[in-house]
Structure formats: C-alpha cells, structure tokens
C-alpha positions as a LaTeX table, in Angstrom:
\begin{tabular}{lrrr}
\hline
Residue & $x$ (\AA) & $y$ (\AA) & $z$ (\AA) \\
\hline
Unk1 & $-13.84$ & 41.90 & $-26.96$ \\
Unk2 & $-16.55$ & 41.79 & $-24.24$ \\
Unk3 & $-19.10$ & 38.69 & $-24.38$ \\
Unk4 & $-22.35$ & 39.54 & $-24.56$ \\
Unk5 & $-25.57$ & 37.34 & $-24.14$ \\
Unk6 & $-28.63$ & 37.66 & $-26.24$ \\
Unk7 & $-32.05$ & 38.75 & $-24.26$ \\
Unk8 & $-33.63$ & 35.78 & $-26.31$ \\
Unk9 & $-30.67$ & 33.42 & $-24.22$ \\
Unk10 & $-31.51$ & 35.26 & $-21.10$ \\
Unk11 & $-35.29$ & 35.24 & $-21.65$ \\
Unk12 & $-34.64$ & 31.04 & $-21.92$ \\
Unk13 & $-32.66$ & 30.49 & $-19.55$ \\
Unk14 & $-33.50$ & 33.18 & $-16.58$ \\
Unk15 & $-37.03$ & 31.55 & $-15.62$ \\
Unk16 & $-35.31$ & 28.45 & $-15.58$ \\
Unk17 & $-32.87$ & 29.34 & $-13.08$ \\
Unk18 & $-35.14$ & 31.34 & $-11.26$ \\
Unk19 & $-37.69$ & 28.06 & $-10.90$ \\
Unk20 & $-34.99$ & 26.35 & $-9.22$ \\
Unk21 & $-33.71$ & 29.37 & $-6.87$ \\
Unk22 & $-36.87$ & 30.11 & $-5.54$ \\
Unk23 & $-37.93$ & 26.97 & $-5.03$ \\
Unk24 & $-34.67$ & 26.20 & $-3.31$ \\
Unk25 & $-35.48$ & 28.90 & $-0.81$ \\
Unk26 & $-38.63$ & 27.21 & 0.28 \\
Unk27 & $-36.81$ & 24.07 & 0.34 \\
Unk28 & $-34.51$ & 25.25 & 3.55 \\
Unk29 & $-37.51$ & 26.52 & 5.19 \\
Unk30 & $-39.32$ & 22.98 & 5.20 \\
Unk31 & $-39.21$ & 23.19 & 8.95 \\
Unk32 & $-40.97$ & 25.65 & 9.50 \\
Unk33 & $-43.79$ & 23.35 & 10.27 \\
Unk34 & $-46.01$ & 26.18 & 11.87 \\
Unk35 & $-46.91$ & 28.07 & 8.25 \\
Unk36 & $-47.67$ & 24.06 & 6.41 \\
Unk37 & $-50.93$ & 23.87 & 5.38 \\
Unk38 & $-50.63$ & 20.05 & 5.36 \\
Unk39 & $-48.68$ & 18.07 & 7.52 \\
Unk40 & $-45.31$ & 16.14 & 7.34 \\
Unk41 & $-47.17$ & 13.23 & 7.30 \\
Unk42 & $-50.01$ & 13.91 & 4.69 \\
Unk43 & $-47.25$ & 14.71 & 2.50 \\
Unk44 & $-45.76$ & 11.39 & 2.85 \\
Unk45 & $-48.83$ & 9.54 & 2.62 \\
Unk46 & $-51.21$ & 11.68 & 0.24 \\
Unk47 & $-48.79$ & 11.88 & $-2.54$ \\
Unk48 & $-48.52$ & 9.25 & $-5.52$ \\
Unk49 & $-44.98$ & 10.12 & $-6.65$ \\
Unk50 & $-41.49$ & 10.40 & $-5.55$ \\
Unk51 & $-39.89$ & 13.90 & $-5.78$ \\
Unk52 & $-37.04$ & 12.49 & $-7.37$ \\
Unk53 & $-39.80$ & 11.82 & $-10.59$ \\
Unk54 & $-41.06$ & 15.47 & $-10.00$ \\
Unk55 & $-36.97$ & 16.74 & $-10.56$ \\
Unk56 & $-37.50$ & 14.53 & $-13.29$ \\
Unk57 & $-40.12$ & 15.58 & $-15.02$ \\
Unk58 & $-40.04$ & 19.21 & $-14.33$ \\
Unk59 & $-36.69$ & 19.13 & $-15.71$ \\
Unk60 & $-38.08$ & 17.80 & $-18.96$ \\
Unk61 & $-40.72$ & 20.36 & $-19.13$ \\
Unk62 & $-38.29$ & 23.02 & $-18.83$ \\
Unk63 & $-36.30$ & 21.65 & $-21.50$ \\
Unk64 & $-39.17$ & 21.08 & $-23.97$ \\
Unk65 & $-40.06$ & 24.98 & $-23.33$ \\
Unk66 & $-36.45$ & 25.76 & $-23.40$ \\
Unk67 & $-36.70$ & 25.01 & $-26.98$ \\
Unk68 & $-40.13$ & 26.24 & $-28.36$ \\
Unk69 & $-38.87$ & 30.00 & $-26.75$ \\
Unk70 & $-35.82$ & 29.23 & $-28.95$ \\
Unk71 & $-37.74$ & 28.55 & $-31.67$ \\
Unk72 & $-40.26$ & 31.71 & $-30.74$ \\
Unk73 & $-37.72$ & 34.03 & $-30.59$ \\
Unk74 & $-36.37$ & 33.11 & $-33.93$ \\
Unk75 & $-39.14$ & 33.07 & $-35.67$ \\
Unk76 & $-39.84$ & 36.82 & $-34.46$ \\
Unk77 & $-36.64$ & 38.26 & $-33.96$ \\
Unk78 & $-35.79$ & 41.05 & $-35.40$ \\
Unk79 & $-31.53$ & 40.67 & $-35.16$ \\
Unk80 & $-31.42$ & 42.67 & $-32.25$ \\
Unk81 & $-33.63$ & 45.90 & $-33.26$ \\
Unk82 & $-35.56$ & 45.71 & $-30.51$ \\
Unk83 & $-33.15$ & 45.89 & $-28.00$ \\
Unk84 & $-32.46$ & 49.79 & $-28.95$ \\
Unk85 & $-36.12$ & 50.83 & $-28.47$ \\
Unk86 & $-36.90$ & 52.39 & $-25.76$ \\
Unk87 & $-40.14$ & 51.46 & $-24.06$ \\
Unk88 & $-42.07$ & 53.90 & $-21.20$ \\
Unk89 & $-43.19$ & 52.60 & $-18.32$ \\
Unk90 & $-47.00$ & 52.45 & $-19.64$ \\
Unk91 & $-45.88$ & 50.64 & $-22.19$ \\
Unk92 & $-44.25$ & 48.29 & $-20.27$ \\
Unk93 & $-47.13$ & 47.82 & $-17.35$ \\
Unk94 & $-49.57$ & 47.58 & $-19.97$ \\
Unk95 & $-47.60$ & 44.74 & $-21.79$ \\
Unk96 & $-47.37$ & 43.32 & $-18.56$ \\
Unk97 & $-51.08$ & 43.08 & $-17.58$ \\
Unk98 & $-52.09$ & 41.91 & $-21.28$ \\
Unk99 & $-49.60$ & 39.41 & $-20.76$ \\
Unk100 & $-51.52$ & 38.31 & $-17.66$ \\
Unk101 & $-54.83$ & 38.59 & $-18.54$ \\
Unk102 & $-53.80$ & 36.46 & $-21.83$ \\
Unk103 & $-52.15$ & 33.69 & $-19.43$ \\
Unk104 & $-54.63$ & 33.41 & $-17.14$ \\
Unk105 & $-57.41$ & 33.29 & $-19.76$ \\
Unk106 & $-55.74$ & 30.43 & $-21.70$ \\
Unk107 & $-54.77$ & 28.53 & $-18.71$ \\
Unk108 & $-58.54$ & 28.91 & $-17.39$ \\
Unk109 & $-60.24$ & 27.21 & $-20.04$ \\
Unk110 & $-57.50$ & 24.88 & $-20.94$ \\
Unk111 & $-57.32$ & 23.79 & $-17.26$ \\
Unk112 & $-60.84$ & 23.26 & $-16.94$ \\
Unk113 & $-61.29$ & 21.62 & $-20.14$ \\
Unk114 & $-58.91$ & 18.73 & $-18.84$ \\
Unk115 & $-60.81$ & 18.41 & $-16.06$ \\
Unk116 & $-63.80$ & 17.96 & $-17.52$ \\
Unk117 & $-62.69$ & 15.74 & $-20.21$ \\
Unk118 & $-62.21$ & 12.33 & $-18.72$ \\
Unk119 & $-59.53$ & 11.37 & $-20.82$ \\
Unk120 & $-57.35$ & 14.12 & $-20.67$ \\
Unk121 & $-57.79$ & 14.11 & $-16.91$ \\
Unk122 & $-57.45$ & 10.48 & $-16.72$ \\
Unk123 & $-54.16$ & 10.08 & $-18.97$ \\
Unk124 & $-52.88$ & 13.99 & $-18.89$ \\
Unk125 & $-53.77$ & 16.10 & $-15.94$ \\
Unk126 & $-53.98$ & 13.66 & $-13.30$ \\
Unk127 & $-50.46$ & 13.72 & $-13.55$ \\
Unk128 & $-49.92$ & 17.09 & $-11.82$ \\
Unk129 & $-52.48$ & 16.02 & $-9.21$ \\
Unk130 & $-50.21$ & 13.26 & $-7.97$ \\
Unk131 & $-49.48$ & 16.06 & $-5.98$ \\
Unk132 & $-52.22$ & 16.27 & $-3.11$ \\
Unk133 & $-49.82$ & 18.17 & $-0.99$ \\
Unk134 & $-48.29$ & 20.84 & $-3.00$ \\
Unk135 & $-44.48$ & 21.71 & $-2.81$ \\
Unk136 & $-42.64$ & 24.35 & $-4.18$ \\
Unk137 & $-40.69$ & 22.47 & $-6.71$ \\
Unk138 & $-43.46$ & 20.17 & $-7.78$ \\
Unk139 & $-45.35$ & 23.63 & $-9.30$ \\
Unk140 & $-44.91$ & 22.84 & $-12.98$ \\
Unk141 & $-45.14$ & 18.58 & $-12.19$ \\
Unk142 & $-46.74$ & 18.10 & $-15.38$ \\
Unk143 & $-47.61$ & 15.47 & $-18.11$ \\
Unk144 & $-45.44$ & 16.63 & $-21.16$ \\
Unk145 & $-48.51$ & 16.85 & $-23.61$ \\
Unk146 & $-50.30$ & 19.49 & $-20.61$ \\
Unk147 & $-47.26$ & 21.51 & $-19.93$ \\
Unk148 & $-46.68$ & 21.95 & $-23.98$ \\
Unk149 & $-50.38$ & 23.17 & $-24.32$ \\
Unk150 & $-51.04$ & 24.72 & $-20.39$ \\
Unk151 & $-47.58$ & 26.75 & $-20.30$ \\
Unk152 & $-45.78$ & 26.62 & $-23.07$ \\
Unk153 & $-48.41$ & 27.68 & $-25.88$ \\
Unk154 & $-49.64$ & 30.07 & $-23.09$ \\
Unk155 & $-46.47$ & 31.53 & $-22.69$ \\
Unk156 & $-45.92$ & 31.99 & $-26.24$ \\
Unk157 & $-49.83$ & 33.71 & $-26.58$ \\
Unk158 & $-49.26$ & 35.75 & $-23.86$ \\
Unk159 & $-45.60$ & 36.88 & $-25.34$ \\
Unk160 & $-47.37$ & 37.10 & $-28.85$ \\
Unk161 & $-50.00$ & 39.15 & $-28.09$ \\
Unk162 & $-48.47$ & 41.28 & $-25.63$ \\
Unk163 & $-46.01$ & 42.88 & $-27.89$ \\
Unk164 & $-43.54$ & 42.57 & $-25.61$ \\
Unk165 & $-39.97$ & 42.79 & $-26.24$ \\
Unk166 & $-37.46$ & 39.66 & $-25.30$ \\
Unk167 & $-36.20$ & 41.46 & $-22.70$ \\
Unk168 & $-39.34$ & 42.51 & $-21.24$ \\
Unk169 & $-40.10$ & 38.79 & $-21.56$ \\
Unk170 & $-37.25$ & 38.08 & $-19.15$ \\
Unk171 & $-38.63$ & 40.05 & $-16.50$ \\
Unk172 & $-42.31$ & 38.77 & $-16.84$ \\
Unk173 & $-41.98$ & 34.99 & $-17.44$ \\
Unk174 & $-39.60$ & 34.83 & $-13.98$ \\
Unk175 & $-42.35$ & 37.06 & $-12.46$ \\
Unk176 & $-44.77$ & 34.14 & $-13.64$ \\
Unk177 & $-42.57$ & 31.80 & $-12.48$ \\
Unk178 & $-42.01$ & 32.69 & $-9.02$ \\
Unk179 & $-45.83$ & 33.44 & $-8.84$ \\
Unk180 & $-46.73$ & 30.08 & $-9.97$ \\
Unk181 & $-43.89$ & 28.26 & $-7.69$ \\
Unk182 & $-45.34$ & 30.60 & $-4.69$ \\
Unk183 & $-49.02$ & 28.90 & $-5.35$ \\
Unk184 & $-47.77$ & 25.35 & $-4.79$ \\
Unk185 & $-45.43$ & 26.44 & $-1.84$ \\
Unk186 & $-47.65$ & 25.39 & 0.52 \\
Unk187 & $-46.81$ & 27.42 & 2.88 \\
Unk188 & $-48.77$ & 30.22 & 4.59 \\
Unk189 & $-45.87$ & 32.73 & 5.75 \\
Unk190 & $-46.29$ & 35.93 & 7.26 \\
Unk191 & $-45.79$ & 39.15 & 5.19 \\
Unk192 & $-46.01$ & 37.48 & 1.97 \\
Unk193 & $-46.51$ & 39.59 & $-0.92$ \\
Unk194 & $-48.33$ & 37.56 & $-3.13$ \\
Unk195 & $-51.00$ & 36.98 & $-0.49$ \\
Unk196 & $-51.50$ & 40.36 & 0.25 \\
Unk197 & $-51.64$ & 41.50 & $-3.38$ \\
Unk198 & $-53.20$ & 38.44 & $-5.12$ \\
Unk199 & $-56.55$ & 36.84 & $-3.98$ \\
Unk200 & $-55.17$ & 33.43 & $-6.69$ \\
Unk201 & $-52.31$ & 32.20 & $-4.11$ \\
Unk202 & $-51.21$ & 29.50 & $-2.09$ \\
Unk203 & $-54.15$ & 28.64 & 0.02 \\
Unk204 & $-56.75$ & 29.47 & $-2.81$ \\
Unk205 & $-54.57$ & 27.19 & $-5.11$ \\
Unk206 & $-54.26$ & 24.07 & $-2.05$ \\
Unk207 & $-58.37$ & 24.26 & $-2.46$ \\
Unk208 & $-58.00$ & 22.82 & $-5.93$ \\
Unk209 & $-55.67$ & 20.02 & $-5.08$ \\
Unk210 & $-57.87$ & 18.42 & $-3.29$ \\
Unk211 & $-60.96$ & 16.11 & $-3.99$ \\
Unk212 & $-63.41$ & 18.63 & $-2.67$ \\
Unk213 & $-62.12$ & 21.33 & $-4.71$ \\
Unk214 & $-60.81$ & 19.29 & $-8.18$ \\
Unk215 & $-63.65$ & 20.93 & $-9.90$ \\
Unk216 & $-62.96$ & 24.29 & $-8.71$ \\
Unk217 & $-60.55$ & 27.38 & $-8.66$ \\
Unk218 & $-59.19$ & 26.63 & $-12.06$ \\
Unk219 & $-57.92$ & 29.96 & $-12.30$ \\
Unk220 & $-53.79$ & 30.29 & $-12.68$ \\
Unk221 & $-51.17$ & 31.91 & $-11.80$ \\
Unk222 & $-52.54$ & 35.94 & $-11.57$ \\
Unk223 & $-56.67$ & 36.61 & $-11.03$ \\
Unk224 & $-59.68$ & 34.63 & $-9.70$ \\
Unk225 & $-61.60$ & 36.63 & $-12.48$ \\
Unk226 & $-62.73$ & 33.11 & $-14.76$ \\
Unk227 & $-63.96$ & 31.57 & $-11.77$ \\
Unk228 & $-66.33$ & 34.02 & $-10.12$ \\
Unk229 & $-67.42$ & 34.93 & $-13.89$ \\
Unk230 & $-68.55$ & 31.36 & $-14.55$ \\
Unk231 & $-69.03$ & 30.06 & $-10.95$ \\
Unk232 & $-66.22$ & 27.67 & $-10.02$ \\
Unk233 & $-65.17$ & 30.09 & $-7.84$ \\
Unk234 & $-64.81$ & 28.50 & $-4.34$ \\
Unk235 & $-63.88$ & 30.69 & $-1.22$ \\
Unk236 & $-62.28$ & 29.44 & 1.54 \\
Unk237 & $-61.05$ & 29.91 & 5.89 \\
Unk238 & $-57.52$ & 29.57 & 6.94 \\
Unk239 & $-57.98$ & 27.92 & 10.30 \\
Unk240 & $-54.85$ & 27.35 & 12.54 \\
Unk241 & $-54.60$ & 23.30 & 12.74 \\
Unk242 & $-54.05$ & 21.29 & 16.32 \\
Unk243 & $-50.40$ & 20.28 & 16.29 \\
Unk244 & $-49.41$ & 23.72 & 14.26 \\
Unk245 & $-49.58$ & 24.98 & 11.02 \\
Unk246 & $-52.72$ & 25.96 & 9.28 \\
Unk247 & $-56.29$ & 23.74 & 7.27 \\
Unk248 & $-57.78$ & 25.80 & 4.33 \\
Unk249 & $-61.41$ & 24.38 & 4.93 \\
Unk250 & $-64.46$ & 25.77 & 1.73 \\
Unk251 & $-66.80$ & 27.77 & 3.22 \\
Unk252 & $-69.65$ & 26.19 & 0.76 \\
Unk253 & $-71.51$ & 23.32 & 0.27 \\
Unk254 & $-69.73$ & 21.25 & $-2.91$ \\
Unk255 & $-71.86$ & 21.35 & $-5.82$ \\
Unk256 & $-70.79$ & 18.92 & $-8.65$ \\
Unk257 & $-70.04$ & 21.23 & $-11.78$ \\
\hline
\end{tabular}
C-alpha cells in the first residue's frame, strides 16, 4: 500500500518549505555585497530587531496560517473530487491572475489602511517595519493580528474567489511566496526574473521601507496598479553606491498623503 499525501497537506505545508528554501538561497549569497541595496552596516544599525525574533515570529505566522488553510480546506473540500477534474490551461492562468488581482487588491487597502490609522501602525504594522533594511527571511516579519488579516484572510479571498483547486493552490501560494520573499531580498542581482517581469519588486518595495517612502508603494506582492490609480505611486533610480552595491533614491518631491 503506497502512501499518499493530500493536495490540502501539500498546499499547507509546500509554501512553508518553500519560504525557508528560498530564502536560504539568498542567505549564502549575503556576500555578494556588490548587488545590496543597503550596506552591511545600515543593516546592523537601521534595524530594531534581532533576526533570531524575525525566525521567531515568522515561524509563528506560518503556523497560525498553517492552520486556518487546514481549516479552509475542510470547510470546502470536497473528499478528494476535485483532484480528478481536469483543468485547461485557461482555466488555470485565469485562476491564477484572479488570484492575483484579488491579493494584491486586499493587501492594497489593508496595507494602507494600517498606515494611515495611527494605532494600527503604532501597535500592529510598525512591527514589520522594524525592518529598515529588508532581508529575505524577514519578508513575512509580521505582528500576528496583521499577518492573520494582510496574508492569511488574503490568501483565503484570493483561494475563495479564484475557484481554484487545492492543488492549483500549491503551485500559486509558493509562487506568492517566493515573489513576496524576492521583494524583501534586498538584493539587486543581475538577470532576475521578477525584475524584468514585475515593475512591484525589490527596489520598488526598499522605497516603502523607508521614512521617505512609508506612505507610499503600498502595493504587494504582484502589480503597482492601486498605487498609480490613487497616487501613492512613487517611482524611483537605481544608482550604483560609492563602496559597491546600489541606493534606490525617489525621483519626486515627498508629498505627505
């Protein structure tokens, strides 16, 4: 008797895995000092938290979406059905970009919301911006409460209204995964996919980490589309930096929004 693994398992556990991997791969190329966009020492003395409490509380974000996709799956399985249809690949890419455009819109106006909203940025959201130096691992640094209602719900929306199957979800939420973990890399390395393809990447994302950008570039993980809709768009040079490596500088005068 062969042992098989559910896609609902697989759909849990995969992005999980995944987070770690790829952010493990950036991890041995930390000297590659010529791609930072921030320096060794910035890093050191910009950021307000250890990365041992970043393990630590990505870990418990993980866990806490671990179960809701348990629960999620549950609730709308369908004891395996699923598996046996067949789906074409429209089907598939257009579950795939309503899945995105879903994401990104929740995340949009969630994200901006806390930052607008002294309190939540004050006791939620400033959390993740402990981080003013990016780093791969650090990606889904999060208070609890913001990674339930940021991610989680908006993974579950975006799997809702989708349609898509659990094992299309496998595919997609590590896709999201490595996208997102790829944004907070913080690294600018040649022949990088995600920076050809998506204008929302790792330099545009750096913009918003820091104080001349909090109020901008909301948008997450896929499109810039919310923020040159409703102007919190903020473009952006790539400059190489004396000493090596590279300074994402705006190209606009600040405006408080």
């Amino acid at each position: 008797m062969g042992f098989e693994v559910s896609d609902e398992l697989l759909g849990t556990v995969v992005p999980v895995l995944v987070y770690w991997v790829y952010s493990g791969i950036y991890v041995l190329m930390d000297s590659f000092d010529e791609y930072r966009l921030h320096t060794r020492k910035d890093e050191d003395e910009k950021n307000l938290v250890t990365k041992r409490t970043v393990v630590k509380g990505v870990l418990l974000q993980q866990t806490i979406q671990a179960v809701v996709a348990i629960i999620l799956f549950t609730v709308t399985g369908d004891d395996g059905a699923s598996a046996d249809v067949k789906h074409s690949f429209i089907d598939l890419a257009r579950q795939f970009v309503t899945a995105m455009l879903v994401l990104d819109t929740w995340q949009y106006f969630m994200h901006r919301y806390m930052h607008h909203n002294k309190f939540l940025y004050k006791h939620i959201h400033s959390q993740h911006h402990r981080l003013v130096v990016p780093y791969a691992f650090g990606a889904l640094y999060n208070h609890p409460v913001e990674g339930l209602l940021l991610d989680t719900i908006g993974g579950a929306l975006s799997f809702l209204l989708s349609g898509m199957s659990p094992r299309a979800s496998i595919f997609f939420f590590s896709f999201a995964t490595i996208k997102t973990v790829d944004d907070h890399c913080g690294l600018w390395l040649p022949g990088n996919l995600f920076h050809v393809l998506f204008r929302n990447n790792t330099a545009y994302h750096d913009v918003h980490h820091q104080l001349y950008g909090n109020k901008y570039n909301f948008s997450q993980p896929f499109f810039v589309m919310w923020d040159r809709i409703l102007g919190t768009y903020m473009p952006y040079s790539l400059e190489k930096r004396t000493g090596g490596g590279f300074e994402v500088r705006p190209v606009k005068e600040v405006k408080e929004i």
